[in-house]
C-alpha positions in Angstrom: 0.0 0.0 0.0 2.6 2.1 0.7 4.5 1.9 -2.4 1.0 2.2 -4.3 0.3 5.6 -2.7 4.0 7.4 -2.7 4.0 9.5 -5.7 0.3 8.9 -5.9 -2.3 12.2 -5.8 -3.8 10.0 -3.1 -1.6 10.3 -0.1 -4.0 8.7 1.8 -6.3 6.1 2.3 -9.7 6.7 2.8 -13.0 4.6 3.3 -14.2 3.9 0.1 -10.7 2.0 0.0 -10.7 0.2 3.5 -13.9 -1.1 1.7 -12.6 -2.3 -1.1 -10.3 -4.1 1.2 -12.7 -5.6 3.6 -14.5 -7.0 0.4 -11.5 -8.4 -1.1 -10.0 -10.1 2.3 -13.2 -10.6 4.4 -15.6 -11.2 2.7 -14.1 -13.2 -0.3 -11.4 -14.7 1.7 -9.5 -17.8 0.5 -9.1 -18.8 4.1 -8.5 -17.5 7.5 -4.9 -16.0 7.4 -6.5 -13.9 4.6 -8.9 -12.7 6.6 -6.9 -12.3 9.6 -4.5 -10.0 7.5 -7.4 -7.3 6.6 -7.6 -7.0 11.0 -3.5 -6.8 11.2 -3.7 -4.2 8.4 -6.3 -2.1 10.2 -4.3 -2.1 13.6 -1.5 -0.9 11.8 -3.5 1.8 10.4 -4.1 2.3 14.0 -0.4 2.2 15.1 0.8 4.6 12.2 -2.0 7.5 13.4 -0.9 7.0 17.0 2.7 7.2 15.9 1.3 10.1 14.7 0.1 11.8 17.2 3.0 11.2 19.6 5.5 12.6 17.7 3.0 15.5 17.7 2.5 15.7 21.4 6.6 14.8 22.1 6.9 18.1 19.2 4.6 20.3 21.0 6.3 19.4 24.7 9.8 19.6 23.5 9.5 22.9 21.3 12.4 21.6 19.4 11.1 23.0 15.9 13.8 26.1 14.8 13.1 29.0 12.1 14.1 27.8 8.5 13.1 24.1 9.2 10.2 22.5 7.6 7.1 22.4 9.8 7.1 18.7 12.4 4.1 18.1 10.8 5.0 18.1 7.2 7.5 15.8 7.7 4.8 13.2 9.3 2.4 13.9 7.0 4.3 12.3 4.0 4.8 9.3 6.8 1.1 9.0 7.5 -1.2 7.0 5.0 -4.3 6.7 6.2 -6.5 8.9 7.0 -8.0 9.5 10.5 -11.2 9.3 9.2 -11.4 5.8 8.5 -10.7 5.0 12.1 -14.4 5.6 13.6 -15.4 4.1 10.2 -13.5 0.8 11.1 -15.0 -0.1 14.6 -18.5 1.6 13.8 -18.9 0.0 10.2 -16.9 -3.1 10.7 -15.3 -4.4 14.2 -18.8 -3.2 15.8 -20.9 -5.3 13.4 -18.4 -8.5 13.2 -20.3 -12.0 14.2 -18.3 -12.8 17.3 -19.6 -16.1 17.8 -18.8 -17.7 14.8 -16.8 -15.1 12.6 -17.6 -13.6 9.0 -17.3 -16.4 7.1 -17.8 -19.2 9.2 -14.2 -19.5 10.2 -14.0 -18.1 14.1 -13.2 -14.8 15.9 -9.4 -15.2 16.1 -6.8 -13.4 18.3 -6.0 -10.9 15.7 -9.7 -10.3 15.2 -9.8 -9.4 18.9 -6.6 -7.2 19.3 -7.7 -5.3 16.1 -10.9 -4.4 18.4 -9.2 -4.2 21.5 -7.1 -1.4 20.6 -10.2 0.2 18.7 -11.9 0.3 21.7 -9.2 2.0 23.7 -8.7 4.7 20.9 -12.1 5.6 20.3 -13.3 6.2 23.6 -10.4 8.1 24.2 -11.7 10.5 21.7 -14.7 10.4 22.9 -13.3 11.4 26.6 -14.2 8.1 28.3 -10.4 7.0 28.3 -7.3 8.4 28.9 -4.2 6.0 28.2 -0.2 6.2 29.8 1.5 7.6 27.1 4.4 5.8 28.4 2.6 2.7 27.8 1.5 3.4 24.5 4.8 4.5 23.2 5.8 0.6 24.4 3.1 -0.8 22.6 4.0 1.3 19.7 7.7 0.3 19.4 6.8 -3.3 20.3 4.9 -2.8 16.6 3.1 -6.4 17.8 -0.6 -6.8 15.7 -1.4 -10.0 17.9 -2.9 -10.8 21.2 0.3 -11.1 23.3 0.9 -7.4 22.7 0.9 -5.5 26.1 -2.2 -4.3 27.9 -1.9 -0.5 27.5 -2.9 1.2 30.8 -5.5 3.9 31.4 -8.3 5.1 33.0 -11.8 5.1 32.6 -13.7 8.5 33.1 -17.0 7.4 32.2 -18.1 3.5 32.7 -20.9 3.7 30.1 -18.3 3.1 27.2 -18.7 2.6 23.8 -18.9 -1.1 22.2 -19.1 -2.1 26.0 -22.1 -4.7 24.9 -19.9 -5.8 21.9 -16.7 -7.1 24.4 -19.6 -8.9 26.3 -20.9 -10.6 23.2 -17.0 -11.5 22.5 -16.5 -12.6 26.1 -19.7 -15.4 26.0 -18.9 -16.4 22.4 -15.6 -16.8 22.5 -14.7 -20.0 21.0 -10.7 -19.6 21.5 -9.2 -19.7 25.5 -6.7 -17.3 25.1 -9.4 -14.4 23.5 -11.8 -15.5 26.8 -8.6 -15.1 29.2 -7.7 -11.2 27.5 -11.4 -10.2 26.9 -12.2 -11.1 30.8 -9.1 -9.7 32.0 -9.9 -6.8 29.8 -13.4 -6.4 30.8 -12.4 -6.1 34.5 -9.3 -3.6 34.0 -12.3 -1.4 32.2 -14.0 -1.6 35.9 -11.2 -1.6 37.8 -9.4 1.7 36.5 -12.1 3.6 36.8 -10.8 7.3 37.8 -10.8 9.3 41.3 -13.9 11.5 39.9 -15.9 8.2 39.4 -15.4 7.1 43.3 -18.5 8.3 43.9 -20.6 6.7 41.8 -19.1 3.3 42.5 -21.8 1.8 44.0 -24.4 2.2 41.3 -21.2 1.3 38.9 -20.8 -2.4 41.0 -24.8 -2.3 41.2 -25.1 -1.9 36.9 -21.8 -4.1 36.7 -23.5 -7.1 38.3 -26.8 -6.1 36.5 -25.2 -6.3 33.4 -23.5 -9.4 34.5 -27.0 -11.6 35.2 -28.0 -9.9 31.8 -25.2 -11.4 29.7 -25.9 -15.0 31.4 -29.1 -14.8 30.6 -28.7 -14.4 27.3 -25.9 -16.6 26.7 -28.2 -19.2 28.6 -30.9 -18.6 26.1 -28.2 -18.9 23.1 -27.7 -22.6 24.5 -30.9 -23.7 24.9 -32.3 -22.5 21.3 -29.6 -24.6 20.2 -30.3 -27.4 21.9 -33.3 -27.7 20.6 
């Protein structure tokens, strides 16, 4: 993609083309590490923005920019290829609607299926306000440059429990097929409750009250998933 674009009037990808791509590797997939490539590709779409913006913020903190030089920015933008646009477009278009029982296609919601969301999740509700991750952390993550589900839990903390896609990692949780995506969606689930910031101590016993709520809801209907299939 890269070597398509450089020289191209298109500097960027945008979503008409992340569709093309889902089409092309989803949905008419020869097999599962096709498929599984379209998910890698979108979280380093997500690790090239983030890149991004932390050169950006390190720019902005360090003032190291002098008169005569070329703007920071300019200098990213030739390194950034997608556009920022198509991130909200991938997890409210795509990772949002994915089947996470059984997988587009029949084939399973794999690892790399799961990270791509996991770190979707993270990013847009951090844009949204809800999240706020260690930039520390992320710079890790970043340099660990790791598309798969042993990459590092970034940390962070919630501001607002009622997060967005919080009912999709539940539906991922009970329909998980694969141990290792039921151990990181759990774990991840509870770090979501657990990190919750100092401004949200007061509220946290109608959070544990809708947590447990929430909790008996998801059994329920992961019970009722089992017995319409056993019949």
């Amino acid at each position: 993609m890269k070597f398509l674009t450089k020289g191209s009037l298109c500097k960027t990808l945008k979503n008409a083309q992340i569709n093309v791509l889902w089409e092309c590797l989803v949905v008419n997939a020869f097999n599962e590490d096709e498929r599984d490539q379209f998910f890698v590709f979108c979280t380093e779409i997500l690790n090239s923005v983030q890149a991004h913006q932390f050169k950006m913020e390190q720019q902005a903190r360090n003032n190291v920019g002098s008169r005569g030089q070329a703007p920071f920015g300019d200098h990213l933008a030739e390194e950034l290829l997608f556009d920022e646009d198509c991130l909200e477009m991938i997890f409210f278009e795509i990772l949002l609607r994915l089947d996470y029982k059984s997988g587009e296609g029949g084939s399973g919601f794999t690892p790399k299926m799961y990270q791509c969301f996991e770190r979707y999740f993270i990013y847009i509700n951090e844009q949204y306000g809800q999240i706020v991750t260690s930039s520390h952390a992320l710079s890790n993550l970043l340099n660990t440059q790791t598309c798969d589900i042993t990459s590092p839990a970034l940390q962070f903390e919630v501001f607002d429990h009622q997060l967005i896609g919080i009912e999709a990692l539940w539906e991922i949780i009970l329909g998980a097929q694969d141990e290792r995506i039921y151990k990181r969606a759990s774990e991840f689930l509870m770090r979501l409750h657990k990190k919750l910031a100092k401004e949200q101590s007061d509220d946290m016993p109608g959070i544990k009250e809708l947590f447990f709520q929430n909790c008996m809801t998801q059994i329920r209907l992961g019970l009722q998933d089992i017995e319409e299939k056993n019949q």
